[in-house]
VEXLO-176684 format. One line per 4 residues: their letters; for each residue x negated, y negated, z negated of C-alpha. Coordinates in nm, 3 decimals. Each point is the difference from the previous one (the first is absolute). Layout:
BEGIN
a> X,Y,Z | ...
This chain:
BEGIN
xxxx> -4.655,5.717,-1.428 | 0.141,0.263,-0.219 | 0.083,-0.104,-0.381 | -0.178,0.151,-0.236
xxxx> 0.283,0.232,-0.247 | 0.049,-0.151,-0.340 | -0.161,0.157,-0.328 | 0.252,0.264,-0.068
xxxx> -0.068,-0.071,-0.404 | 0.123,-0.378,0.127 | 0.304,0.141,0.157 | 0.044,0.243,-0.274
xxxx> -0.005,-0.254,-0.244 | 0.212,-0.261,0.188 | 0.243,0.224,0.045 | 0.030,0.157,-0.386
xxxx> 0.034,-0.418,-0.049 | 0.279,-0.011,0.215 | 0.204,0.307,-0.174 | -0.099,0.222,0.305
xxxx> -0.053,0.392,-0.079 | -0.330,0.086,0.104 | -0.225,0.263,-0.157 | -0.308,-0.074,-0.183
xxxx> -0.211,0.190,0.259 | 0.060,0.120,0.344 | 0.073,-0.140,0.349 | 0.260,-0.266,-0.004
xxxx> 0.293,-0.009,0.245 | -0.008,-0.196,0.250 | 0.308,-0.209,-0.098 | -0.175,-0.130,-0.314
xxxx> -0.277,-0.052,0.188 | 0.193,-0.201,0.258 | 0.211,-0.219,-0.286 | -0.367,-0.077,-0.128
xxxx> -0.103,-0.108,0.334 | 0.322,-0.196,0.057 | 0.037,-0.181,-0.367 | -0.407,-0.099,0.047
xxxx> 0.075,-0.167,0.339 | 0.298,-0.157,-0.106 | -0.222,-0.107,-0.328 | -0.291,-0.114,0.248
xxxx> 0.294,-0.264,0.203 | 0.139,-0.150,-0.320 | -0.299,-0.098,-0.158 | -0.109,-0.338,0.145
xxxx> -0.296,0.011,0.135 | -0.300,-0.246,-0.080 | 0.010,-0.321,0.109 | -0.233,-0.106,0.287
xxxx> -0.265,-0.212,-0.047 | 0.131,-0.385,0.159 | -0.205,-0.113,0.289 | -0.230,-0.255,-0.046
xxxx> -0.027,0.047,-0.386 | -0.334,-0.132,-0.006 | 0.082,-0.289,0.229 | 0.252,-0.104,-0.231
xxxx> -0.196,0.044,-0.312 | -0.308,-0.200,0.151 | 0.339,-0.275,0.066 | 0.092,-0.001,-0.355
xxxx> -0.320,0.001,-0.102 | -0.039,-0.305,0.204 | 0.271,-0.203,-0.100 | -0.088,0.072,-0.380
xxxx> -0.329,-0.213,0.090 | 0.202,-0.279,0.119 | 0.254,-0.026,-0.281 | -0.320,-0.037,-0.267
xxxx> -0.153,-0.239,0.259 | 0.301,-0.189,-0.024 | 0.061,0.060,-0.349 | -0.388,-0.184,-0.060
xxxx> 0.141,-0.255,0.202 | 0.281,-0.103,-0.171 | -0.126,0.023,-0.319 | -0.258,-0.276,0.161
xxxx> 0.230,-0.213,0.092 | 0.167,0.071,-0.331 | -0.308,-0.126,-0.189 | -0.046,-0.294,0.247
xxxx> 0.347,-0.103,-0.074 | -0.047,0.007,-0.379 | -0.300,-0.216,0.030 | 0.184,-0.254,0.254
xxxx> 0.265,-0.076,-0.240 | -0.261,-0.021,-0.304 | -0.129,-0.263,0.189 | 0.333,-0.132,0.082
xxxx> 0.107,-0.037,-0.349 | -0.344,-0.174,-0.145 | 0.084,-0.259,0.263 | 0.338,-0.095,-0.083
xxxx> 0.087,-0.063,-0.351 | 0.370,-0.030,0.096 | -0.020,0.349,0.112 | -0.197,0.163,-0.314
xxxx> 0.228,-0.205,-0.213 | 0.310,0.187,0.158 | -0.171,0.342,-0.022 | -0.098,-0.057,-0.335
x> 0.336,-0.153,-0.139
């Protein structure tokens, strides 16, 4: 498939950019028309390009997403056994008096 010539006002302009001598009006030569061509491939290869989308993006979200449920699961259930804990060693300590005496003292 044929490619389309550029805009000669791009070229034109490009090329006044670049310190070329080109008229304000008139057909360009093909030389500047050519160094256009050249400088907007060689611009076209250096820029990177856009990064692909990973596969299995959604997978992995619907993962994370996952394991963000079990970390507050287990989060609940530590502060559970956190509480229960507390309350064991309440009971602990209003049982012995040694042992309040040596936490109070």
């Amino acid at each position: 498939m044929p490619q389309t010539p550029p805009a000669s006002s791009e070229v034109r302009a490009w090329a006044q950019a670049k310190g070329l001598d080109v008229g304000d009006r008139g057909r360009l030569r093909a030389d500047v028309v050519a160094a256009y061509l050249a400088d907007q491939q060689g611009a076209r290869k250096s820029r990177p390009s856009a990064p692909e989308p990973l596969d299995g993006v959604a997978a992995l979200q619907e993962r994370v997403a996952g394991l963000e449920e079990q970390v507050n699961a287990l989060s609940g259930t530590l502060q559970a056994v956190q509480e229960r804990l507390e309350a064991m060693t309440q009971v602990q300590i209003r049982r012995r008096p040694s042992l309040r005496r040596r936490l109070s003292g």
